[in-house]
PDB file of N, CA, C and O in Angstrom:
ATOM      1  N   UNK A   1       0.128  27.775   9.559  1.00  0.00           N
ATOM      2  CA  UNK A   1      -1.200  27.825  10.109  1.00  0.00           C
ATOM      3  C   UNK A   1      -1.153  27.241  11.526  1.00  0.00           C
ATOM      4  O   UNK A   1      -0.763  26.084  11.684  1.00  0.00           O
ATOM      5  N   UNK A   2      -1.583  28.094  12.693  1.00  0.00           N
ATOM      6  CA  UNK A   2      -1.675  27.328  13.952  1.00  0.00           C
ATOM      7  C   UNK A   2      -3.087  26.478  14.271  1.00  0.00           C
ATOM      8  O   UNK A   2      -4.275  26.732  14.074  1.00  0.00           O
ATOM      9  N   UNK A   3      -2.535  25.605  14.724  1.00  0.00           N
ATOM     10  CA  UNK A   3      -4.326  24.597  15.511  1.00  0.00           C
ATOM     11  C   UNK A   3      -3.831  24.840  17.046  1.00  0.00           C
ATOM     12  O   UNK A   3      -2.754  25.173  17.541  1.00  0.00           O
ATOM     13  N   UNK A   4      -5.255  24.485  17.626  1.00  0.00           N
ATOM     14  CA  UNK A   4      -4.830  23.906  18.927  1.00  0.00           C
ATOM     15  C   UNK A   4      -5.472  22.834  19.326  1.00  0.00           C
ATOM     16  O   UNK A   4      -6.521  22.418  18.835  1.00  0.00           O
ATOM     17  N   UNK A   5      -4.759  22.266  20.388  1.00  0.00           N
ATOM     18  CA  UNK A   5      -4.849  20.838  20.575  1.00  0.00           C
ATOM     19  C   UNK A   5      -6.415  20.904  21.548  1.00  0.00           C
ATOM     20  O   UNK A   5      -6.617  21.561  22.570  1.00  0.00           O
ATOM     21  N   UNK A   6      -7.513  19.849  20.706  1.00  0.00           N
ATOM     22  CA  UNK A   6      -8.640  19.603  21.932  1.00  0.00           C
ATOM     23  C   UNK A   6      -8.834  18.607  22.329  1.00  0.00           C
ATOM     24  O   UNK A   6      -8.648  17.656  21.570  1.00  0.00           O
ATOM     25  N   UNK A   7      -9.294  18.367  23.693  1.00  0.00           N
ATOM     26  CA  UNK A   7      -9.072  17.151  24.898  1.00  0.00           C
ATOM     27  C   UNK A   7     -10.136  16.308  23.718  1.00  0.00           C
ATOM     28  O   UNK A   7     -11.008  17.054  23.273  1.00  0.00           O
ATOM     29  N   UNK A   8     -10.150  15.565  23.436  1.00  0.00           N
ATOM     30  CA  UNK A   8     -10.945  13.738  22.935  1.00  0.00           C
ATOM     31  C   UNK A   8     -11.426  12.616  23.702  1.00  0.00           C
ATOM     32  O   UNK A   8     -11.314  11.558  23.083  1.00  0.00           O
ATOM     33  N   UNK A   9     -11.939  12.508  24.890  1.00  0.00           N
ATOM     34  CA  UNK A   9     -11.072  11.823  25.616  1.00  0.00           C
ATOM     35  C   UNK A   9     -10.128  11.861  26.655  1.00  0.00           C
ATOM     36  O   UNK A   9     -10.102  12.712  27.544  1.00  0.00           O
ATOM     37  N   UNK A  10      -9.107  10.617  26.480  1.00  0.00           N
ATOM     38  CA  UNK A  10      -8.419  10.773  27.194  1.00  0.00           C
ATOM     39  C   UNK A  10      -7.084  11.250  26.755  1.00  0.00           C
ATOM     40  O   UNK A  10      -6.010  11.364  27.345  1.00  0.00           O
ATOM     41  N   UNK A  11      -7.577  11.561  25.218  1.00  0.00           N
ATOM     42  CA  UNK A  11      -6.410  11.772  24.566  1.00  0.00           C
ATOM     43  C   UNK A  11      -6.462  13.524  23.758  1.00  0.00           C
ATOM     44  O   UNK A  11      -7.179  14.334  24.345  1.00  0.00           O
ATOM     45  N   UNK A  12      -5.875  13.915  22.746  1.00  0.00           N
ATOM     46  CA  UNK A  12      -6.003  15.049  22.655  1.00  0.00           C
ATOM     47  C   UNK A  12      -5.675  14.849  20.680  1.00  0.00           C
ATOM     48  O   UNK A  12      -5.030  13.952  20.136  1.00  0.00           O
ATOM     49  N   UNK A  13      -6.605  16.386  19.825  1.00  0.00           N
ATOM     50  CA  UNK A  13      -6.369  15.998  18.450  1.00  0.00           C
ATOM     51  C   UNK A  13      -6.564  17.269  17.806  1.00  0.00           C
ATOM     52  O   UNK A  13      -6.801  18.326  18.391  1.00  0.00           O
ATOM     53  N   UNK A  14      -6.454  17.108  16.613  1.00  0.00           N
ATOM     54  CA  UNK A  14      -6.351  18.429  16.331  1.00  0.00           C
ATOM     55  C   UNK A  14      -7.150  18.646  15.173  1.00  0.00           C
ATOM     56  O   UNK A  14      -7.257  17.743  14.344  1.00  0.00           O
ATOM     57  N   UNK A  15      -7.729  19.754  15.020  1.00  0.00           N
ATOM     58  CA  UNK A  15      -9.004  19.650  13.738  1.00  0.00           C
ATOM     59  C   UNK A  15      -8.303  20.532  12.995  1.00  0.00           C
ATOM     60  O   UNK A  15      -7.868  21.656  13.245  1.00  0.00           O
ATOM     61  N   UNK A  16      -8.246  19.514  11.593  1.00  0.00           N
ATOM     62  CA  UNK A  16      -7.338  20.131  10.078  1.00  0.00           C
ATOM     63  C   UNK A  16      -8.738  20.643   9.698  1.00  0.00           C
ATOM     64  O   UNK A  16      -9.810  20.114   9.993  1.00  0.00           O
ATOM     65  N   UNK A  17      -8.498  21.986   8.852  1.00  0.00           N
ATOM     66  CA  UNK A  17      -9.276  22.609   7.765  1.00  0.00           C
ATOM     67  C   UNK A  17      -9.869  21.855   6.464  1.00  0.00           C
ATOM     68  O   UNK A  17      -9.010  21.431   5.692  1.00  0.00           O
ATOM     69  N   UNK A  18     -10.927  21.678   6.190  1.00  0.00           N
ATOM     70  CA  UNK A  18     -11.144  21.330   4.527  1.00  0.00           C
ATOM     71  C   UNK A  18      -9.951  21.328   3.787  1.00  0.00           C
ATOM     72  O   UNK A  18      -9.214  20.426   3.390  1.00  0.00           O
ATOM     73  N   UNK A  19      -9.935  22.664   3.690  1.00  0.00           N
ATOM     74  CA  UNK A  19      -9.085  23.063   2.341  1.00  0.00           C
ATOM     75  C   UNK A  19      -7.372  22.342   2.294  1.00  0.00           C
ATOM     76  O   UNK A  19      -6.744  21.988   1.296  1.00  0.00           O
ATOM     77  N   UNK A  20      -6.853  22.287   4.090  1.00  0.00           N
ATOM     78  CA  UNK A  20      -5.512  21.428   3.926  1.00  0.00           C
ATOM     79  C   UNK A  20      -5.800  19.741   4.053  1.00  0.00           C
ATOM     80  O   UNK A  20      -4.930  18.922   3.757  1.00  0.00           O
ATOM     81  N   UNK A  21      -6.509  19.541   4.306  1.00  0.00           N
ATOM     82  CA  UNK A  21      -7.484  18.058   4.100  1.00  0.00           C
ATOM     83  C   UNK A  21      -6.964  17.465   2.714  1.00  0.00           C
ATOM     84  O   UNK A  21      -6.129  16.589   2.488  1.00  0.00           O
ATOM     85  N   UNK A  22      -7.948  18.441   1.651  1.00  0.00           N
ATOM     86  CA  UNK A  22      -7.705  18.333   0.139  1.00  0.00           C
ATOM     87  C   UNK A  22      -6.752  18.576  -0.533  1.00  0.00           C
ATOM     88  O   UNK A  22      -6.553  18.160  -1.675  1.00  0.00           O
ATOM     89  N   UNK A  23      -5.864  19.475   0.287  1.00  0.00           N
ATOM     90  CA  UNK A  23      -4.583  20.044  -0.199  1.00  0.00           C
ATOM     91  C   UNK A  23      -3.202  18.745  -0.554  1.00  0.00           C
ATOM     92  O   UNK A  23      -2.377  18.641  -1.461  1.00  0.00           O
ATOM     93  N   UNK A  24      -3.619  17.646   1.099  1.00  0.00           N
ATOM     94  CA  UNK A  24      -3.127  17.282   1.072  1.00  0.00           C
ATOM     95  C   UNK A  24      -3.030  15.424   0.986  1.00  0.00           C
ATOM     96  O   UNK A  24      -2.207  14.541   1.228  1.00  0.00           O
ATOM     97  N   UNK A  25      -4.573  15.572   0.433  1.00  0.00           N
ATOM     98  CA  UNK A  25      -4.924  13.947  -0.477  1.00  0.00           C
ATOM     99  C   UNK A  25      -5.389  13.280   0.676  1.00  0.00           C
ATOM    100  O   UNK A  25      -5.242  12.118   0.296  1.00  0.00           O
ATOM    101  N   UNK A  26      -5.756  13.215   1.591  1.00  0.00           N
ATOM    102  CA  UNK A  26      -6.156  12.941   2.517  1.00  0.00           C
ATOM    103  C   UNK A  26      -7.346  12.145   2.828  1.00  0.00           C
ATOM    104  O   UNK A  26      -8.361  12.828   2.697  1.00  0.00           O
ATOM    105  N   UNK A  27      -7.509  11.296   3.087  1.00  0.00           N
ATOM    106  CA  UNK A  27      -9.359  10.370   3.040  1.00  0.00           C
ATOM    107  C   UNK A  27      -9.789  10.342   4.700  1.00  0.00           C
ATOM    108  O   UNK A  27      -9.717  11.230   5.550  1.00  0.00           O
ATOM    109  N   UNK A  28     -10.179   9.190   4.763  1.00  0.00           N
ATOM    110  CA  UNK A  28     -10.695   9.110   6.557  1.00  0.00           C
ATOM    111  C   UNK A  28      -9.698   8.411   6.961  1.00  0.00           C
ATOM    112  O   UNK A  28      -9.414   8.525   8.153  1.00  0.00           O
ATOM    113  N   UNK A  29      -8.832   7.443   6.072  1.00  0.00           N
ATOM    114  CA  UNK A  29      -7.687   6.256   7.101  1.00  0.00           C
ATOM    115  C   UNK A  29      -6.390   7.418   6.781  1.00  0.00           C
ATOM    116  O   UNK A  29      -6.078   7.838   5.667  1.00  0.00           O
ATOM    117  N   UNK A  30      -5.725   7.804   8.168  1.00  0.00           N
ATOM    118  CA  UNK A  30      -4.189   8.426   8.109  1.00  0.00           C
ATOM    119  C   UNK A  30      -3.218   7.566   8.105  1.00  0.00           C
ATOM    120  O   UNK A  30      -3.482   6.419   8.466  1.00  0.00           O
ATOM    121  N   UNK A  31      -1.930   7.887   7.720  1.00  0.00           N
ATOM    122  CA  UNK A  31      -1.018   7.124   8.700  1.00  0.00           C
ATOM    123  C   UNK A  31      -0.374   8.327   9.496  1.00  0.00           C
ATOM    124  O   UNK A  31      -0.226   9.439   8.989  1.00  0.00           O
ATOM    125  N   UNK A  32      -0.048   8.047  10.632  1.00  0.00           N
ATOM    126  CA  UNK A  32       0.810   9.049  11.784  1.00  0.00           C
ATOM    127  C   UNK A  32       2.004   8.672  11.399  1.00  0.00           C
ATOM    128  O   UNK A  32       2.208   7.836  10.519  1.00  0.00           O
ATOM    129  N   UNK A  33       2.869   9.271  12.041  1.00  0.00           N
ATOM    130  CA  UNK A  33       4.186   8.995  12.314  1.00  0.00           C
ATOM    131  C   UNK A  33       4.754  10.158  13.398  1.00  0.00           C
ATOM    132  O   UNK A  33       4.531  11.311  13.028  1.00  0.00           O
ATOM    133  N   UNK A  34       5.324  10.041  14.439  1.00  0.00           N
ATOM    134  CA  UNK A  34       6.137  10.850  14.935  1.00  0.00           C
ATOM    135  C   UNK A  34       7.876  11.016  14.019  1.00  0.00           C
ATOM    136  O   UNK A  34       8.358  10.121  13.325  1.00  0.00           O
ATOM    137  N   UNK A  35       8.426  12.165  14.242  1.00  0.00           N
ATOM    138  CA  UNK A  35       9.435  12.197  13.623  1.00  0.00           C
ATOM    139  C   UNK A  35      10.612  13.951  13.845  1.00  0.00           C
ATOM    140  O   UNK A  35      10.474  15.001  13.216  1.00  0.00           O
ATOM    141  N   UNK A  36      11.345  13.724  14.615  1.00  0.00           N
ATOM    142  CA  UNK A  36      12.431  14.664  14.766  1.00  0.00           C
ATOM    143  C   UNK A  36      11.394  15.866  15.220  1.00  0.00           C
ATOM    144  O   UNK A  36      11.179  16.815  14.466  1.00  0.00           O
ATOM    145  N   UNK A  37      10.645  15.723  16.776  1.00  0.00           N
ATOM    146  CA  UNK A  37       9.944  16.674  17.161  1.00  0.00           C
ATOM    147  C   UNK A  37       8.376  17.148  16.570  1.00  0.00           C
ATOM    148  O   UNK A  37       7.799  18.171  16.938  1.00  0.00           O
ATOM    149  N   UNK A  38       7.817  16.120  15.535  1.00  0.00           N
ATOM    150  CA  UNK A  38       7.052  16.515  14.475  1.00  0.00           C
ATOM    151  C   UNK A  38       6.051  15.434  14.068  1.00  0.00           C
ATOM    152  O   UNK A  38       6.371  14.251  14.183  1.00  0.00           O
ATOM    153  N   UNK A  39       5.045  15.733  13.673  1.00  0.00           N
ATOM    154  CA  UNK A  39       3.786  14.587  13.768  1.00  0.00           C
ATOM    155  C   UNK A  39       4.238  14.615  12.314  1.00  0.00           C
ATOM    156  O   UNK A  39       5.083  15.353  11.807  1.00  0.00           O
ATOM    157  N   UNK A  40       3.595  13.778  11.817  1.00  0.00           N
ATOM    158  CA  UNK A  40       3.628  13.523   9.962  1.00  0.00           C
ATOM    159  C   UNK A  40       2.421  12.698  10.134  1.00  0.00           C
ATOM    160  O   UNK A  40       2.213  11.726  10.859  1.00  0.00           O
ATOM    161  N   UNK A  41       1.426  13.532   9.005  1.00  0.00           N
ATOM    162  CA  UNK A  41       0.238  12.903   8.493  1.00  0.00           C
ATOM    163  C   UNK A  41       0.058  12.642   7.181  1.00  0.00           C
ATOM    164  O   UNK A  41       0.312  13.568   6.410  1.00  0.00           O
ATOM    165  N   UNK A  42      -0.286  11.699   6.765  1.00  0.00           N
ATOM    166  CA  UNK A  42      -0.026  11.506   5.379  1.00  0.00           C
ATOM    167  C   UNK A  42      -1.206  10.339   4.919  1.00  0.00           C
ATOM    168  O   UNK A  42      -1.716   9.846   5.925  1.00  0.00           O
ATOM    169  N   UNK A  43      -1.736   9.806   3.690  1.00  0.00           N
ATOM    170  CA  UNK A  43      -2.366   8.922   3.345  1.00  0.00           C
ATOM    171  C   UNK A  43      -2.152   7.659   3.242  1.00  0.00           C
ATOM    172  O   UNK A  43      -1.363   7.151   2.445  1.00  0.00           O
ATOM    173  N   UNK A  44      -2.743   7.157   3.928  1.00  0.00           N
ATOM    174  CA  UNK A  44      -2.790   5.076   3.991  1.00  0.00           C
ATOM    175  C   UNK A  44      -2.647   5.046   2.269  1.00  0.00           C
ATOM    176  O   UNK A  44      -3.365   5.621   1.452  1.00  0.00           O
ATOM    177  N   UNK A  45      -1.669   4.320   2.071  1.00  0.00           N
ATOM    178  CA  UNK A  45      -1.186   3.789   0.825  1.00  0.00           C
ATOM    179  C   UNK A  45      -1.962   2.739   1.143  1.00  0.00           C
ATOM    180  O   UNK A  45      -2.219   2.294   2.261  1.00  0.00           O
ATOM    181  N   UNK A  46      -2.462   2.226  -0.343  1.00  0.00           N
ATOM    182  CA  UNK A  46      -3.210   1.166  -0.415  1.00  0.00           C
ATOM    183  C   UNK A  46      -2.101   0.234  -1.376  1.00  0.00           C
ATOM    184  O   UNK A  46      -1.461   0.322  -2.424  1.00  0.00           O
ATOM    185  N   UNK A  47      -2.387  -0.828  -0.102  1.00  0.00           N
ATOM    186  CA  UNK A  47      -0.905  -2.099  -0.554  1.00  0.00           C
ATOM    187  C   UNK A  47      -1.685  -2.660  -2.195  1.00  0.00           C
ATOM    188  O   UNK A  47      -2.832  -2.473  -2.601  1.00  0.00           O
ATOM    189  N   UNK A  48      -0.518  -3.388  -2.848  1.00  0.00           N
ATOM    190  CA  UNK A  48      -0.742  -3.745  -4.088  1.00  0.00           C
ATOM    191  C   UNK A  48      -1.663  -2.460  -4.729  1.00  0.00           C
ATOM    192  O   UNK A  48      -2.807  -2.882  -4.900  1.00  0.00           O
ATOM    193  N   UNK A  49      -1.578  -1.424  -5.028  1.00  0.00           N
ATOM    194  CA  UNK A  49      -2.626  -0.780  -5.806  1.00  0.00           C
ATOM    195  C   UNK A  49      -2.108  -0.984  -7.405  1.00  0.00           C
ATOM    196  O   UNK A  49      -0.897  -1.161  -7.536  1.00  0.00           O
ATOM    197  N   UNK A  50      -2.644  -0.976  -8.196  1.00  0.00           N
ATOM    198  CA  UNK A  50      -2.291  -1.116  -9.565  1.00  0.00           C
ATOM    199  C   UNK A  50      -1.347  -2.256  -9.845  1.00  0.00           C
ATOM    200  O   UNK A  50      -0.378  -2.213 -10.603  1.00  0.00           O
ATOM    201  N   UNK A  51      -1.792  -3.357  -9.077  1.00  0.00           N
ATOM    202  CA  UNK A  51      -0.879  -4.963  -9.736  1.00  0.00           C
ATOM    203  C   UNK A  51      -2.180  -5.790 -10.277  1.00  0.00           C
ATOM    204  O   UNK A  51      -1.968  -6.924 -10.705  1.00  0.00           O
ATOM    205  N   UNK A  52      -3.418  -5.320 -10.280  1.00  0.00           N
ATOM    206  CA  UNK A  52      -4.012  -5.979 -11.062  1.00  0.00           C
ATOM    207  C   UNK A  52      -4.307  -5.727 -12.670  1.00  0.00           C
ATOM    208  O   UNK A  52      -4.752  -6.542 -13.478  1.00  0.00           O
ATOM    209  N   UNK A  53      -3.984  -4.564 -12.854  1.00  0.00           N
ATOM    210  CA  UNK A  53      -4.036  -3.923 -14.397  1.00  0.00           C
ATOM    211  C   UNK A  53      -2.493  -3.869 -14.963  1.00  0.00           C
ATOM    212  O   UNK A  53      -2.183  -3.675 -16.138  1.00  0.00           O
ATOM    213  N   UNK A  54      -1.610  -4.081 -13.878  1.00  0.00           N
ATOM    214  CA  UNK A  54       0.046  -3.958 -14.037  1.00  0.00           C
ATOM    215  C   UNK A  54       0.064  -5.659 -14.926  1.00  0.00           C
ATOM    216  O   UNK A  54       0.663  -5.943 -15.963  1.00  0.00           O
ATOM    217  N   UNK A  55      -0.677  -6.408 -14.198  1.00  0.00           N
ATOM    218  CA  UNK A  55      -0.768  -8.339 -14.943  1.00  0.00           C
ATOM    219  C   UNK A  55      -1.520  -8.342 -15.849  1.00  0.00           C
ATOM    220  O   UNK A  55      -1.191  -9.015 -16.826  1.00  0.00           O
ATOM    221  N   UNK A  56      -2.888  -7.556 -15.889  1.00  0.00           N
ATOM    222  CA  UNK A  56      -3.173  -7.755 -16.946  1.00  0.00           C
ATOM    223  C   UNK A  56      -2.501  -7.113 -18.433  1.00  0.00           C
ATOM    224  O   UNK A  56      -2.701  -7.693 -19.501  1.00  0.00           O
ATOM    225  N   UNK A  57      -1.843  -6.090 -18.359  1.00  0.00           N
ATOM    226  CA  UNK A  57      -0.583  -6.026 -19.326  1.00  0.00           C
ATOM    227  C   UNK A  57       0.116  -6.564 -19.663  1.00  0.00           C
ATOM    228  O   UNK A  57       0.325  -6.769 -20.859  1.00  0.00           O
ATOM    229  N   UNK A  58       0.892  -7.102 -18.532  1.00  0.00           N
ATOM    230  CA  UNK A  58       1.920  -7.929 -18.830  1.00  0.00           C
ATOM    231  C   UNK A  58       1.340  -9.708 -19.419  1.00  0.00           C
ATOM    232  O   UNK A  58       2.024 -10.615 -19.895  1.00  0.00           O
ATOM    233  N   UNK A  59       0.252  -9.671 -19.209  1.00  0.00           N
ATOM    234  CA  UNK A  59      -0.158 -11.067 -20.045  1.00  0.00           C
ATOM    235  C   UNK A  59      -0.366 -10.387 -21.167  1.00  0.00           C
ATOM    236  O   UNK A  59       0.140 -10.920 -22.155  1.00  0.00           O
ATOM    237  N   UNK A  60      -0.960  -9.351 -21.366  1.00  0.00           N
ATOM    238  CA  UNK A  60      -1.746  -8.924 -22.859  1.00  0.00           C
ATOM    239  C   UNK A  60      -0.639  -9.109 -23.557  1.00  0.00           C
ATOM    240  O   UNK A  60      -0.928  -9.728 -24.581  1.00  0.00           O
ATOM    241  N   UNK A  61       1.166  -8.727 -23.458  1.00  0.00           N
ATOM    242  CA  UNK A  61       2.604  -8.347 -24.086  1.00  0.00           C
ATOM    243  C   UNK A  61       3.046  -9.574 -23.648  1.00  0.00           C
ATOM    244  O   UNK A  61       4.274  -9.604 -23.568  1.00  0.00           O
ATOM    245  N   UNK A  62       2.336 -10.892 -23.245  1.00  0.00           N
ATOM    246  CA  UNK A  62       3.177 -12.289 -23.418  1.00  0.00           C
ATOM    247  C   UNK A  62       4.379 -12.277 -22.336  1.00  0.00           C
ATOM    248  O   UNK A  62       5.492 -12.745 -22.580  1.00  0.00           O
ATOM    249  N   UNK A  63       4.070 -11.777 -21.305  1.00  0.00           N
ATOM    250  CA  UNK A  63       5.679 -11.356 -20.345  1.00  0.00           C
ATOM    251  C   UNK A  63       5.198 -11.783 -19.293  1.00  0.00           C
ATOM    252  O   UNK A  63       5.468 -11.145 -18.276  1.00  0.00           O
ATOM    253  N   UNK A  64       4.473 -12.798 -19.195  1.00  0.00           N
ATOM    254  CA  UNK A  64       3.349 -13.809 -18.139  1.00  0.00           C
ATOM    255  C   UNK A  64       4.307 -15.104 -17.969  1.00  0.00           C
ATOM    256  O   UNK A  64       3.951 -15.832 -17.042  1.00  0.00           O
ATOM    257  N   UNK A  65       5.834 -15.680 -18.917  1.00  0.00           N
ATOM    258  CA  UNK A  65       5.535 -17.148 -18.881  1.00  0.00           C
ATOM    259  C   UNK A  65       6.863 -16.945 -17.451  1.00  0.00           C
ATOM    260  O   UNK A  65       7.161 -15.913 -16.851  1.00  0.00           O
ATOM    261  N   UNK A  66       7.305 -18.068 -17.311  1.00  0.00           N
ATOM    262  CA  UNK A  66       8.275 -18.750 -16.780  1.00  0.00           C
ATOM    263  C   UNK A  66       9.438 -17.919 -16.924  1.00  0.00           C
ATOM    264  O   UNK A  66       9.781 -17.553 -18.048  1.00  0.00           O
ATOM    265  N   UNK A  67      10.207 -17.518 -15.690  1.00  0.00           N
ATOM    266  CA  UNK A  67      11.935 -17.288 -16.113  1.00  0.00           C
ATOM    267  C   UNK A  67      12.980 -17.974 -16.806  1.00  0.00           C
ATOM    268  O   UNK A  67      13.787 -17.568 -17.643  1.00  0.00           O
ATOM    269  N   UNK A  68      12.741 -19.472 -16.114  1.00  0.00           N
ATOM    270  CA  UNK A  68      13.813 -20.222 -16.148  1.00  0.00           C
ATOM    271  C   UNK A  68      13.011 -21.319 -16.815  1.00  0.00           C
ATOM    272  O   UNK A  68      11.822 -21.427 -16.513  1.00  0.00           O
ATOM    273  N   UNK A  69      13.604 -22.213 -17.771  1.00  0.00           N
ATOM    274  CA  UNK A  69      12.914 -23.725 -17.823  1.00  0.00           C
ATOM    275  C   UNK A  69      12.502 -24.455 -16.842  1.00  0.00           C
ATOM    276  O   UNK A  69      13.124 -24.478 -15.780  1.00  0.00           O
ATOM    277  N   UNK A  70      11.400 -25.160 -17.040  1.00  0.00           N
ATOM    278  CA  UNK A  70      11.558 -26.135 -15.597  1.00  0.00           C
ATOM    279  C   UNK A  70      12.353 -27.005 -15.614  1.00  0.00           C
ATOM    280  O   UNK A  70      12.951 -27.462 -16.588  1.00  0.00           O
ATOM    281  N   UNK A  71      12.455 -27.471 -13.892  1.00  0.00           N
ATOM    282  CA  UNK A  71      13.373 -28.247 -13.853  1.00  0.00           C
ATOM    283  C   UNK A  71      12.694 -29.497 -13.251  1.00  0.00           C
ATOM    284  O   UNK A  71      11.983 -29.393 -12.252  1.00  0.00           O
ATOM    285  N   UNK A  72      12.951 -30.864 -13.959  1.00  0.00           N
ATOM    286  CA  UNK A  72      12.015 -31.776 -13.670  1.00  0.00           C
ATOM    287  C   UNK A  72      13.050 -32.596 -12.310  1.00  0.00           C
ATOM    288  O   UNK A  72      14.264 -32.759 -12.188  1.00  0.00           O
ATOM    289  N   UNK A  73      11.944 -32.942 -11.513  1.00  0.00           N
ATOM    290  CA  UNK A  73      12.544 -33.777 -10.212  1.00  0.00           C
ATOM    291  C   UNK A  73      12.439 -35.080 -10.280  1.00  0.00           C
ATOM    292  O   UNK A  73      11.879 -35.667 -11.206  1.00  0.00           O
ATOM    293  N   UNK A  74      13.130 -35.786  -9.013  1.00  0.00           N
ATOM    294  CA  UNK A  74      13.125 -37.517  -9.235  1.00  0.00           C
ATOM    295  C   UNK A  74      11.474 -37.496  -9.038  1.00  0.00           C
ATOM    296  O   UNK A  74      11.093 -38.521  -9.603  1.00  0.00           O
ATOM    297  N   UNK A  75      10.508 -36.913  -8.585  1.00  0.00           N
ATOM    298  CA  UNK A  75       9.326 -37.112  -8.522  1.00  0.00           C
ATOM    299  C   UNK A  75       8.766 -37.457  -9.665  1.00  0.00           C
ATOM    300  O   UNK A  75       8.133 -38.480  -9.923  1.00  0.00           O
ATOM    301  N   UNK A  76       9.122 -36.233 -10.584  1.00  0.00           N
ATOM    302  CA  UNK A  76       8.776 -36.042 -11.997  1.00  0.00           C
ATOM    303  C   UNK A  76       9.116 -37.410 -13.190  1.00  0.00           C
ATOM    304  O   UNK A  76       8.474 -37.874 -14.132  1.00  0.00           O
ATOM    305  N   UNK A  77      10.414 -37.719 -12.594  1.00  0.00           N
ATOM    306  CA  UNK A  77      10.884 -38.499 -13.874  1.00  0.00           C
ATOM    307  C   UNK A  77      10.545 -40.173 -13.239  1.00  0.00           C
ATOM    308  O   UNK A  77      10.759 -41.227 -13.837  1.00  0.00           O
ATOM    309  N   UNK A  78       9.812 -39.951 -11.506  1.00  0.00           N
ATOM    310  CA  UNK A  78       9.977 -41.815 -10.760  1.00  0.00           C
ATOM    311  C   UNK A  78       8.138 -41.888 -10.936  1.00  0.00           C
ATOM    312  O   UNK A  78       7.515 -42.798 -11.484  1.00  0.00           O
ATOM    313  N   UNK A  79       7.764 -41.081 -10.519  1.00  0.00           N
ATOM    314  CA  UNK A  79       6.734 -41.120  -9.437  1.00  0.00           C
ATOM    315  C   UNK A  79       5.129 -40.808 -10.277  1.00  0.00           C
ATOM    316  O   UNK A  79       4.087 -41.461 -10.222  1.00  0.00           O
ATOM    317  N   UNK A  80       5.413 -39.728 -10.926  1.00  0.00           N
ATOM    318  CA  UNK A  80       3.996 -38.822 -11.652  1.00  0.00           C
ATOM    319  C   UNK A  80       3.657 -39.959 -12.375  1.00  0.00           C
ATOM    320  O   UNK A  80       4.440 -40.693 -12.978  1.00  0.00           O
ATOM    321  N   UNK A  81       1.997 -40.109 -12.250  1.00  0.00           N
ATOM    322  CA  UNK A  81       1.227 -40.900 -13.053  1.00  0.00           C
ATOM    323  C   UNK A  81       0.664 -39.896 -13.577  1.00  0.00           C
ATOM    324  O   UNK A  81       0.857 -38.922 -12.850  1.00  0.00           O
ATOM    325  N   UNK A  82      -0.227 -39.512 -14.906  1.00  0.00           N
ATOM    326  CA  UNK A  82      -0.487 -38.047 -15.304  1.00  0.00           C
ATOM    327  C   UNK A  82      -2.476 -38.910 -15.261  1.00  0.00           C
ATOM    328  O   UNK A  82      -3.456 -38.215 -15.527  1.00  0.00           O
TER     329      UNK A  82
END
């Protein structure tokens, strides 16, 4: 499919169709990228998505505690008044 480029400004952009919009998951935030002669448009990943239902699983299956034992310090064994 060809576009052509229109002045914005001082800059220049290009108007995608509906249909490759939706085609291609697309919202209002992009990310650009230039790359080997070639724009790349693609969707803002949303950081952490699914680590709040990812923990609440993993507490529901008990896979919430500690790796390692603790390890108690000279703080622990001189110092702590509880």
């Amino acid at each position: 499919m060809k576009a052509r480029l229109v002045r914005i400004g001082n800059s220049r952009g290009v108007r995608l169709p509906k249909i490759l919009i939706e085609a291609a998951g697309l919202g209002d935030e992009v990310e650009l990228q230039a790359r080997d002669g070639t724009v790349v448009i693609r969707p803002v990943k949303v950081l952490r998505a699914g680590w709040a239902e990812s923990a609440k699983t993993l507490r529901a299956g008990g896979g919430d505690g500690l790796l390692d034992p603790p390890t108690p310090t000279r703080f622990d064994e001189e110092e702590w008044e509880p």
